[in-house]
LOTISE-802564 format. One line per field, with one value per atom (N, C-alpha, C, CB): x, y, z; atom name; residue number from 1; chain. Coordinates in steps of 0.001 Angstrom, whole numbers, plus 500000, padded with zeros to 6 digits. Glycine has a CB too. Layout:
N
xx	X;...
yy	Y;...
zz	Z;...
site	CA;...
pos	NUM;...
unit	A;...
***
This chain:
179
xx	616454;617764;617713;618420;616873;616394;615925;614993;615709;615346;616455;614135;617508;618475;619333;619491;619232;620255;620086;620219;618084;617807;617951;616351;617888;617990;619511;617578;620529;621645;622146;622270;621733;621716;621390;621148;619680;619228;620258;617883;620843;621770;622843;622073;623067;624840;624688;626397;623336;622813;622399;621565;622295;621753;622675;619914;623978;624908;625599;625552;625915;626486;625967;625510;624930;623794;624743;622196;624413;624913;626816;624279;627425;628899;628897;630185;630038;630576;631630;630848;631168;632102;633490;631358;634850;636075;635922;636858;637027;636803;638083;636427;637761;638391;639905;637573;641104;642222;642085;643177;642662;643294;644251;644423;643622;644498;646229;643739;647044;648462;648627;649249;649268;649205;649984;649401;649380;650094;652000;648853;652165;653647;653284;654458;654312;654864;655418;656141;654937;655083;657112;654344;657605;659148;659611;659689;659177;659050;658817;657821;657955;657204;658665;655496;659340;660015;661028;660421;661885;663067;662635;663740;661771;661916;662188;661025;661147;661213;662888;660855;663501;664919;665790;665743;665700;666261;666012;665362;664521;664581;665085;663280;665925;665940;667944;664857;668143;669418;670607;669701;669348;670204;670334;669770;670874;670738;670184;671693;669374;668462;668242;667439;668552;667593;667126;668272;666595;665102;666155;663848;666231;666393;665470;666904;665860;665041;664053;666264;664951;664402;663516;665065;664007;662851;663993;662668;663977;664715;666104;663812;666923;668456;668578;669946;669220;669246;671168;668091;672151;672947;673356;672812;674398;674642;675655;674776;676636;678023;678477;678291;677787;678123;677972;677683;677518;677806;678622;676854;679815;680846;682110;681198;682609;682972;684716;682051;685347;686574;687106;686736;688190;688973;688732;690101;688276;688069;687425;689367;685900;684901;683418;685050;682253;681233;680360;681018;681165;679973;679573;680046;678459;677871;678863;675482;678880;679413;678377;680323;678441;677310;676972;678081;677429;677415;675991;679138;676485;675522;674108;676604;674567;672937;672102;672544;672610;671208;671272;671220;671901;671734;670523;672961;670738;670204;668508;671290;668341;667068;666492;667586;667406;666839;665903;669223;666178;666028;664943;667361;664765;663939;662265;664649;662668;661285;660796;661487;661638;661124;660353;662382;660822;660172;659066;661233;658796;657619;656686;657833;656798;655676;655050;656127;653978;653272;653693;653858;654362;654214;654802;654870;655873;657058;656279;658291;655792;655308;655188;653737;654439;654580;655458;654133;656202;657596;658401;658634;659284;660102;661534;660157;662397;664031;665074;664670;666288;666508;668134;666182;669225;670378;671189;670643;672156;673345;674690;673424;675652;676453;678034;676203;678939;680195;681382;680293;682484;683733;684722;684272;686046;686878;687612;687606;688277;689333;690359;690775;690645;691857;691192;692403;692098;691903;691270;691205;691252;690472;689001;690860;688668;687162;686136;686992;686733;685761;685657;686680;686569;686574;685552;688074;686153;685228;683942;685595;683059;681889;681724;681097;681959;681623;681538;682349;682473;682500;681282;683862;680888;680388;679017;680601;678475;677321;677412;677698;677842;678110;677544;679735;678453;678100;676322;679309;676073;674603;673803;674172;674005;673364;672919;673901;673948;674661;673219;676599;673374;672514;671390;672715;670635;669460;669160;669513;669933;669997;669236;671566;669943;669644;668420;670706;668088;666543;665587;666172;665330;664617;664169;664901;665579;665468;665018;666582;665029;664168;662534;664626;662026;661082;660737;660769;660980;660999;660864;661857;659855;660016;660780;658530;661620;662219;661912;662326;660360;660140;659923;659364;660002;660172;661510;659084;662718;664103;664708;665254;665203;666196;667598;665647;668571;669911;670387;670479;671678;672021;673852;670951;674731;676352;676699;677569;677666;678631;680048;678510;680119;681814;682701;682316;683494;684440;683817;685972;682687;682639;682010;681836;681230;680595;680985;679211;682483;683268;682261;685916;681895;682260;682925;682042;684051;685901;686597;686934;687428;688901;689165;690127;689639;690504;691480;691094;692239;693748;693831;694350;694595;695058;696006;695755;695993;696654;697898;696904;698523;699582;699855;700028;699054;699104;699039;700116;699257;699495;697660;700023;697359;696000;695368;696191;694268;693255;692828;691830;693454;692974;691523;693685;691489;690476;689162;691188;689412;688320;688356;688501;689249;688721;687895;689811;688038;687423;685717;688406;685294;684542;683637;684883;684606;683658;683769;685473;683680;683513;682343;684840;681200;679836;678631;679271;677303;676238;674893;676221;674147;673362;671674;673696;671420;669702;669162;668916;667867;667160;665712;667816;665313;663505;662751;662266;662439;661664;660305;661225;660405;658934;657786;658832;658436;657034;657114;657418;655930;655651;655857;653885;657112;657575;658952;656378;659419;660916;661336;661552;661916;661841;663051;661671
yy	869923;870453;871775;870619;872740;874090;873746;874720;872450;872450;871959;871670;871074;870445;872085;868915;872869;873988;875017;874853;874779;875738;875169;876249;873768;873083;873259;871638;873326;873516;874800;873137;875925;877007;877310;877535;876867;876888;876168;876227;875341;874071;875221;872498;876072;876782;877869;876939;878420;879730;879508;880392;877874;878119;877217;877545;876850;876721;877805;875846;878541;880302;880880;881441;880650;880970;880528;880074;878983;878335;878355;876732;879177;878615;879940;878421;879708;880687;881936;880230;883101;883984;883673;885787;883823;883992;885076;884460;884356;885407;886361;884848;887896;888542;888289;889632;888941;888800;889694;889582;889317;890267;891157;889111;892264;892917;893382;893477;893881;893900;894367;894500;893223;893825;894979;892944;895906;897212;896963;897948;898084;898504;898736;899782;898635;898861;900296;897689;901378;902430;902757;902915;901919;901821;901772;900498;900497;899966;901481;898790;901993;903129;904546;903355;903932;905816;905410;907013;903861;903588;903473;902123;903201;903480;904660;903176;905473;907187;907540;907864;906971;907793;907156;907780;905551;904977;905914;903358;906290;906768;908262;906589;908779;910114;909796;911017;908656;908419;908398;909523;908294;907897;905992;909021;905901;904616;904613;904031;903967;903231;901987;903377;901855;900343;900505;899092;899849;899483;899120;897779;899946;899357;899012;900079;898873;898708;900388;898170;901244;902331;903203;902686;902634;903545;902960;906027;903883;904074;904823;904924;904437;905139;905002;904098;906654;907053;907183;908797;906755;906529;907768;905322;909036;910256;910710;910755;909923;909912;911066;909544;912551;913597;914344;913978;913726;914344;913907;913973;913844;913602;915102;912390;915168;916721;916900;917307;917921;918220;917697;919878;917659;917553;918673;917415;918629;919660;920576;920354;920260;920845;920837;920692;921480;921011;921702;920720;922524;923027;922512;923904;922201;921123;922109;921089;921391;921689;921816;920805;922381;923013;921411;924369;920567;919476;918783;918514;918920;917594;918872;916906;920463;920688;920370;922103;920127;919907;918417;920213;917179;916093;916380;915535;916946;917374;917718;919090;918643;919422;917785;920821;917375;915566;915107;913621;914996;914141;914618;913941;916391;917028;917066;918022;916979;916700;915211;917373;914392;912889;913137;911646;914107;913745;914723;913865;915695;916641;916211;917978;914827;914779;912980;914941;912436;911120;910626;909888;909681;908664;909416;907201;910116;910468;911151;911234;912156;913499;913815;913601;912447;912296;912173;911603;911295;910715;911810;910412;911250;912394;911911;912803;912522;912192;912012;913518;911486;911620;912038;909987;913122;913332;912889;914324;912036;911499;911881;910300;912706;913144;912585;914764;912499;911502;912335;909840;911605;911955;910785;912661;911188;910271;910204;910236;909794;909268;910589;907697;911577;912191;913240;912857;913783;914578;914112;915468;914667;914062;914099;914406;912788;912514;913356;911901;914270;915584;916833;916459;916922;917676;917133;917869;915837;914958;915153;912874;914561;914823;916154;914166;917602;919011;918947;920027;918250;918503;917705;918174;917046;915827;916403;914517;917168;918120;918961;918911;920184;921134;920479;921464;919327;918728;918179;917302;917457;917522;918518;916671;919764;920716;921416;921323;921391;921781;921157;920714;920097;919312;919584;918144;919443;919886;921170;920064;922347;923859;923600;924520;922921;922636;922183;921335;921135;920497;920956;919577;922329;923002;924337;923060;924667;925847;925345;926633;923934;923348;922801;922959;923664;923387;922515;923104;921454;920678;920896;920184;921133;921886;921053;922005;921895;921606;920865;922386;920379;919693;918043;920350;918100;917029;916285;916717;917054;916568;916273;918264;914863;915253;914599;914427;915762;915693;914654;916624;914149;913514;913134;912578;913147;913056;912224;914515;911494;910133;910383;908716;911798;911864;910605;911926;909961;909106;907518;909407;907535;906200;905426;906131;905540;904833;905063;905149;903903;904625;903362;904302;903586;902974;902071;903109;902769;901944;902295;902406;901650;901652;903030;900678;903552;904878;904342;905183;903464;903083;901751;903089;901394;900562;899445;901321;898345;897251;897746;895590;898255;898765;900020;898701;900639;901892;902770;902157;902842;904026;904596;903154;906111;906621;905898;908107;905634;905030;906470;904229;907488;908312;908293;908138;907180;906850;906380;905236;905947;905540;906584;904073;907358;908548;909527;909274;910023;910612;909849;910657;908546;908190;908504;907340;908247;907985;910207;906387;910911;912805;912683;914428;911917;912431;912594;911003;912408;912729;911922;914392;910646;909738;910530;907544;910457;910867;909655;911780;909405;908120;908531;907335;908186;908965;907789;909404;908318;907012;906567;907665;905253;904610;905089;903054;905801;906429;907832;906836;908404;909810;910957;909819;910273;911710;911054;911886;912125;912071;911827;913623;910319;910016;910553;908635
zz	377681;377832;378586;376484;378222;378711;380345;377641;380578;381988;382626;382340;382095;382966;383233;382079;382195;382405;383686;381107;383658;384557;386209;384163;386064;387189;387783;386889;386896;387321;387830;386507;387075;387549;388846;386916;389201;390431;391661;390289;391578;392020;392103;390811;391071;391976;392229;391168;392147;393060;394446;392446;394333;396066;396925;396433;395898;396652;396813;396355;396231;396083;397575;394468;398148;398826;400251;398325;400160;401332;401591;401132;401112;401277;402257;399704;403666;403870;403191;404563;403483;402905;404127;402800;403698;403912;405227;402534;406039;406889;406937;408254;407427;407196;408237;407164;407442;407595;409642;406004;409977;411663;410915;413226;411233;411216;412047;411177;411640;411945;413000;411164;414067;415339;415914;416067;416675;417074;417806;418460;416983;417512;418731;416863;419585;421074;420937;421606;421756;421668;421193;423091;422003;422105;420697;422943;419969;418929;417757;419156;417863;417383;417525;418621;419060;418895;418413;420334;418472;417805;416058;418518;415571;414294;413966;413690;414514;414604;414111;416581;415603;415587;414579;417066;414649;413275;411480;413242;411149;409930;409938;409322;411100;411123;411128;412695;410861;410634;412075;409577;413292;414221;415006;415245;415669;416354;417334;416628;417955;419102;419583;418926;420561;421502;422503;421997;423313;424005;425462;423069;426513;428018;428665;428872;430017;431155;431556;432482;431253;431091;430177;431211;429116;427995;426657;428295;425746;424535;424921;423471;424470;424541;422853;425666;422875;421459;421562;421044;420724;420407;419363;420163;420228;419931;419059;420889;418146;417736;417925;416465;417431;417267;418319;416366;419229;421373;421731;422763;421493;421981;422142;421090;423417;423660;423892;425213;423304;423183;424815;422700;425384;426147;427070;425585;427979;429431;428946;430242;428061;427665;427916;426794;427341;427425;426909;428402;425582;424574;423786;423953;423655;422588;421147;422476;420017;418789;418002;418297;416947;415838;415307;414316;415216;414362;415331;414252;416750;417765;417907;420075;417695;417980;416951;418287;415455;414559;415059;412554;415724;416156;417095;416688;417876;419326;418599;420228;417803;417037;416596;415366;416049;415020;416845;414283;417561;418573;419677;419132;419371;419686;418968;419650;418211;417312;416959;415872;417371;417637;418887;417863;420148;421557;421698;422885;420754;420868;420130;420522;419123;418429;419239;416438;418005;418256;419932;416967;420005;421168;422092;421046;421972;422752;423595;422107;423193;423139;424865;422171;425549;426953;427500;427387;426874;427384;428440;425941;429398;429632;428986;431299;430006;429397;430496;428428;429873;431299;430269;432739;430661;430188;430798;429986;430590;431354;431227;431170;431764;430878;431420;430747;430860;431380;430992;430586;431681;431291;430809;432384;430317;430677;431922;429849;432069;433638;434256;433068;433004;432938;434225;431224;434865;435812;437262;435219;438414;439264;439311;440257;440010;440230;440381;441176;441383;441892;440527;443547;439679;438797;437280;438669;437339;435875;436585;435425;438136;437875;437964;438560;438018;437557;436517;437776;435356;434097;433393;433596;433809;433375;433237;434344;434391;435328;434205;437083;434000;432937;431564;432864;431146;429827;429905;429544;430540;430516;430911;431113;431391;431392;430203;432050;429573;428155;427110;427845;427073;426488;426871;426600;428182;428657;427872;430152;428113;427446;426289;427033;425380;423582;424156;422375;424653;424376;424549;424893;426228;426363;425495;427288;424207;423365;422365;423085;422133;421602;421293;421751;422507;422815;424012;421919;424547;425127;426677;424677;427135;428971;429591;430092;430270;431546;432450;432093;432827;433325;432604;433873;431648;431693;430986;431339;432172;431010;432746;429477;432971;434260;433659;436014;434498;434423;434919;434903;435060;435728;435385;435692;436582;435685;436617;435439;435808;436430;436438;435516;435763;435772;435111;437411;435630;435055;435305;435780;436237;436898;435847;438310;434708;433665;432031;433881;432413;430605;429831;430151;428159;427695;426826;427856;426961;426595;427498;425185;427600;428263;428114;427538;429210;429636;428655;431433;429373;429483;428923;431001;428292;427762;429005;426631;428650;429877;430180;429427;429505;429733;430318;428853;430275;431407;430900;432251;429173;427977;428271;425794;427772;427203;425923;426812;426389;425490;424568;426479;423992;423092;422697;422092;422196;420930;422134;419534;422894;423847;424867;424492;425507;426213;425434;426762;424068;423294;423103;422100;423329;423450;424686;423176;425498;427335;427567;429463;426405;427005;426252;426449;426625;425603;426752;424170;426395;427037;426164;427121;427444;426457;427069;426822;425804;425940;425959;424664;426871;427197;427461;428493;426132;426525;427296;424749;428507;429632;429053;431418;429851;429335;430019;429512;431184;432211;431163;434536;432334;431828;433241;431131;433704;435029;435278;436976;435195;435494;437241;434917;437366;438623;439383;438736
site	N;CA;C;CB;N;CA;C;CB;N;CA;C;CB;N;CA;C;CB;N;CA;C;CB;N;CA;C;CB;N;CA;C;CB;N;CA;C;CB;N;CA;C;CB;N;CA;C;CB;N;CA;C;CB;N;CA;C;CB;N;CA;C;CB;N;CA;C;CB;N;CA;C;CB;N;CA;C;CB;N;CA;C;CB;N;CA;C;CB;N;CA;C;CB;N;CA;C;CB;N;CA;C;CB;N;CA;C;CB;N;CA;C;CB;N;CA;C;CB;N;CA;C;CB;N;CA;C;CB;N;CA;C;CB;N;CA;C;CB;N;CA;C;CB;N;CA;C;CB;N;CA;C;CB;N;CA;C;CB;N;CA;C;CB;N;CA;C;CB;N;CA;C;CB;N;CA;C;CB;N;CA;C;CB;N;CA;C;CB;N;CA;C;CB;N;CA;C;CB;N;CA;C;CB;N;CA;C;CB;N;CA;C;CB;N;CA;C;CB;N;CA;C;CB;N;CA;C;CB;N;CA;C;CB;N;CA;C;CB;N;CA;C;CB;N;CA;C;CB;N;CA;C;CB;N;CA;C;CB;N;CA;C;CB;N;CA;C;CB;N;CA;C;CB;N;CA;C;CB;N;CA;C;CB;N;CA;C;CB;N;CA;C;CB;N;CA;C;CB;N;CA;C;CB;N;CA;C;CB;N;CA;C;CB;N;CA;C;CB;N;CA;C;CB;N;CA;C;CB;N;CA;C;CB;N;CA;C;CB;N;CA;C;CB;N;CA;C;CB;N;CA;C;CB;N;CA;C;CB;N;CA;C;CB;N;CA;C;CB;N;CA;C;CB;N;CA;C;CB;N;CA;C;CB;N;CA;C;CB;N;CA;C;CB;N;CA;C;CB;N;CA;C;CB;N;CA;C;CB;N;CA;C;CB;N;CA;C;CB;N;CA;C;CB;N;CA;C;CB;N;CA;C;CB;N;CA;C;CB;N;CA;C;CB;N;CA;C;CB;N;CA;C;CB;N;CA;C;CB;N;CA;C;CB;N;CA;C;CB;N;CA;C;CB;N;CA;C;CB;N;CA;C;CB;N;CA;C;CB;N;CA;C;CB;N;CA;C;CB;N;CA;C;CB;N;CA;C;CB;N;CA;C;CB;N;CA;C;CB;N;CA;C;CB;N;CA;C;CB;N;CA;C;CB;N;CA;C;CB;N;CA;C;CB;N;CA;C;CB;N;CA;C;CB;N;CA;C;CB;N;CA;C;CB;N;CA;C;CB;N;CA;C;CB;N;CA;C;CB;N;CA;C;CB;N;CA;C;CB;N;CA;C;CB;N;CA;C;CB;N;CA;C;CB;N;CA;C;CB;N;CA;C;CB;N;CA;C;CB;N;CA;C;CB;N;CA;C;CB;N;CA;C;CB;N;CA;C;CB;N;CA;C;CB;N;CA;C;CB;N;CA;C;CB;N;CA;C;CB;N;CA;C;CB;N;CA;C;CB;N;CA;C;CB;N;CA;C;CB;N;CA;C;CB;N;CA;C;CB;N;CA;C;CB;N;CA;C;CB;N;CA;C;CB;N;CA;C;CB;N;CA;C;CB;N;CA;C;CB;N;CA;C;CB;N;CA;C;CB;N;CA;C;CB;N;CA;C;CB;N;CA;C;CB;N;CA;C;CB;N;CA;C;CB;N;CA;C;CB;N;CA;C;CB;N;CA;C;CB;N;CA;C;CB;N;CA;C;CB;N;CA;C;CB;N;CA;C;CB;N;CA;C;CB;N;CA;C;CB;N;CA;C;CB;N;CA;C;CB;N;CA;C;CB;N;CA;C;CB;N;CA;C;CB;N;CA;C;CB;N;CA;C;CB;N;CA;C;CB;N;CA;C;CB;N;CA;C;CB;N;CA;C;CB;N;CA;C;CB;N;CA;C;CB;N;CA;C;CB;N;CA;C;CB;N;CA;C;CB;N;CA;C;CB;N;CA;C;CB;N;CA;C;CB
pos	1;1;1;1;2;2;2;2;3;3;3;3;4;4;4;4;5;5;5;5;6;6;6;6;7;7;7;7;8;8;8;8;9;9;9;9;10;10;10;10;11;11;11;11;12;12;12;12;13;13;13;13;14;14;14;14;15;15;15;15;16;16;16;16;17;17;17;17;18;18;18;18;19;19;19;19;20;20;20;20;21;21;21;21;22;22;22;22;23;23;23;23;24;24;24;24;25;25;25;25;26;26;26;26;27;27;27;27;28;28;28;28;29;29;29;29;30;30;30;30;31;31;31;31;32;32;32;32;33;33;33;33;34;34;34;34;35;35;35;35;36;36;36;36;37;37;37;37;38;38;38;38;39;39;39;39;40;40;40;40;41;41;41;41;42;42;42;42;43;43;43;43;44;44;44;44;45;45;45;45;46;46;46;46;47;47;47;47;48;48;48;48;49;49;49;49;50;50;50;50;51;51;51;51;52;52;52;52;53;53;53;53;54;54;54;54;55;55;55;55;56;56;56;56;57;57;57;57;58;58;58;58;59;59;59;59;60;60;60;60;61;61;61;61;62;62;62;62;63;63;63;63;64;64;64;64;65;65;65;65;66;66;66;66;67;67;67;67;68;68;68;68;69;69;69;69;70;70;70;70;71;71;71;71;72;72;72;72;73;73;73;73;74;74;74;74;75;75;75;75;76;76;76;76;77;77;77;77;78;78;78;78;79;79;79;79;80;80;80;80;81;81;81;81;82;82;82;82;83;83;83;83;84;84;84;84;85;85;85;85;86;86;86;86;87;87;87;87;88;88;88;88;89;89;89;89;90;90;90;90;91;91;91;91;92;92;92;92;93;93;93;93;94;94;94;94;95;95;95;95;96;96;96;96;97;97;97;97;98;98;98;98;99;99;99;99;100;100;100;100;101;101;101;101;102;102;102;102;103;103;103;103;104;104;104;104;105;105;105;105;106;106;106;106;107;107;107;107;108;108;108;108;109;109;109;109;110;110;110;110;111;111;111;111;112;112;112;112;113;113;113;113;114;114;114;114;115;115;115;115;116;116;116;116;117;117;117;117;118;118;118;118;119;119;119;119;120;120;120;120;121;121;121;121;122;122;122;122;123;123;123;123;124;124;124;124;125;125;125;125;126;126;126;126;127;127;127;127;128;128;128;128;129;129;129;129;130;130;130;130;131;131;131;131;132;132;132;132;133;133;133;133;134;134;134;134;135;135;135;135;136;136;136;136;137;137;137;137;138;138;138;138;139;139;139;139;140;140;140;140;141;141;141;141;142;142;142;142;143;143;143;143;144;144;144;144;145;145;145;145;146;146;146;146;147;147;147;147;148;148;148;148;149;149;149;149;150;150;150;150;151;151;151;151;152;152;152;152;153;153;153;153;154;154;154;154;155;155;155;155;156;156;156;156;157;157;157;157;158;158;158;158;159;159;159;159;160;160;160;160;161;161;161;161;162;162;162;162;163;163;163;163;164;164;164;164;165;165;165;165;166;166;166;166;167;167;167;167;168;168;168;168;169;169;169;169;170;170;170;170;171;171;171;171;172;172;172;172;173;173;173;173;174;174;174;174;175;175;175;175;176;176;176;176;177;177;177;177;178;178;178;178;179;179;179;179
unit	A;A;A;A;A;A;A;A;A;A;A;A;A;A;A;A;A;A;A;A;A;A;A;A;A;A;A;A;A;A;A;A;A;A;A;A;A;A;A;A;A;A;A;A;A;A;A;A;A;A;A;A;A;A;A;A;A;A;A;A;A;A;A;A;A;A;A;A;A;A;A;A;A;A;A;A;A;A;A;A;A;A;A;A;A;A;A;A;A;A;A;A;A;A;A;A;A;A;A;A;A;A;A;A;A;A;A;A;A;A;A;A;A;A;A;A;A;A;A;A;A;A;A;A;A;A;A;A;A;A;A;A;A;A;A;A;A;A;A;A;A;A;A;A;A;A;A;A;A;A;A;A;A;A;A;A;A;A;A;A;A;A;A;A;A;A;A;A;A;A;A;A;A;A;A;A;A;A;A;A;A;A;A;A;A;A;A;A;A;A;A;A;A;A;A;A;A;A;A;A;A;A;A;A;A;A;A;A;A;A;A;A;A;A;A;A;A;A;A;A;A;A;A;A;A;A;A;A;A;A;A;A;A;A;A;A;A;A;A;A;A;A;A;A;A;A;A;A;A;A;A;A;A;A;A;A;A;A;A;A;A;A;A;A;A;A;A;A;A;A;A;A;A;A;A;A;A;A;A;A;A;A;A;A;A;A;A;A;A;A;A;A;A;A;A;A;A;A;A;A;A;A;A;A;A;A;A;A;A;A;A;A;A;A;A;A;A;A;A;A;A;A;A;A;A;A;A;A;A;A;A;A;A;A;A;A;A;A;A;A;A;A;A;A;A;A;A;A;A;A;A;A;A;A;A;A;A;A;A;A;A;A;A;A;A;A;A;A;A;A;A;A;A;A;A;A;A;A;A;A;A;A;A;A;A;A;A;A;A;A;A;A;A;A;A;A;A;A;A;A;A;A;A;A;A;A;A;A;A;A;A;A;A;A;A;A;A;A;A;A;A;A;A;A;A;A;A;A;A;A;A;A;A;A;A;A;A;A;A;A;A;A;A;A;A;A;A;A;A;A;A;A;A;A;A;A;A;A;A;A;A;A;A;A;A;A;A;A;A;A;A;A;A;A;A;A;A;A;A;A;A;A;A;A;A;A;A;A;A;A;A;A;A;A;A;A;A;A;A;A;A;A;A;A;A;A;A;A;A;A;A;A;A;A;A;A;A;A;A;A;A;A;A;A;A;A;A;A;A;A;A;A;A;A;A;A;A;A;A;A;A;A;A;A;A;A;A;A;A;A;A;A;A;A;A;A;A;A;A;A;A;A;A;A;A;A;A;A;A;A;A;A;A;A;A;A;A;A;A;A;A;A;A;A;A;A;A;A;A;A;A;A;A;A;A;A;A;A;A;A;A;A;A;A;A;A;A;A;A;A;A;A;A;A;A;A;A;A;A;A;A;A;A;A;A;A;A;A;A;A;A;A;A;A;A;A;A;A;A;A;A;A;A;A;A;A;A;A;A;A;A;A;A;A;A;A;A;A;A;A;A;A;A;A;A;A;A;A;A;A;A;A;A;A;A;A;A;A;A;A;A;A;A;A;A;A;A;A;A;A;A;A;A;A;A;A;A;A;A;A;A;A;A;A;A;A;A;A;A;A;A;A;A;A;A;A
***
């Protein structure tokens, strides 16, 4: 009996012997840097998605009074949130690019000045933010890129959507030089 036991023993030690060990799991494949800065700006309680260009961060609180273009106390701690996403991990290279808009009201030649001003405005905050100058470019469209309706079909003011199309969109690029 003492020998069938030892025989068996021997029998699942040197199968123990012969089995492959399991192979290890792959590990979790890497985030996409993009992937990486929209979470960023997502857990910092803003909105983001992914262009052709880089990340566009979604500003609610950049949005500017009527024939204005001082940022408000509310959009610079926005502005600070959005600054310290682009000085740290992935960004850190990144550049930017500021876009700044109007609504319709007034003439063309005047909305893009205003428009110019308002993303300057913004640039201002980002560079006192730390953020060099070189790697932030301006850029204004004035009235030509709403997005809502000026005007309503009827010809009345879109209030609620001109108050939309007076803001300024930050877009951290996927390159690393501001073209």
């Amino acid at each position: 009996m003492k020998s069938i036991f030892m025989l068996l023993c021997v029998l699942a030690v040197a199968g123990c012997a012969t089995q492959k060990a399991p192979e290890p799991l792959p590990p979790p494949p890497e985030k996409e840097p993009n992937e990486i800065i929209i979470e960023q700006i997502r857990d910092s309680g803003l909105s983001a998605w992914e262009t052709d260009k880089g990340v566009e961060i979604f500003l609610p609180d950049l949005l500017f009074e009527f024939n204005k273009a001082e940022v408000s106390e509310r959009a610079l701690g926005t502005l600070n949130v959005v600054a310290n996403i682009v000085k740290k991990d992935v960004a850190k290279t990144r550049n930017i690019e500021v876009h700044g808009h109007t609504d319709a009201t007034g003439p063309e030649e005047y909305n893009l000045l205003l428009s110019k001003k308002r993303a300057l405005a913004v640039v201002e905050v980002l560079t006192s933010s730390g953020i060099p100058a070189d790697r932030i470019k301006a850029e204004w469209f004035g009235e030509a890129k709403p997005k809502v309706q000026n005007y309503f079909t009827d010809g009345n003011f879109n209030k609620a959507g001109q108050s939309i199309n007076r803001r300024v969109e930050v877009v951290i690029l996927n390159n690393t030089s501001a073209e």
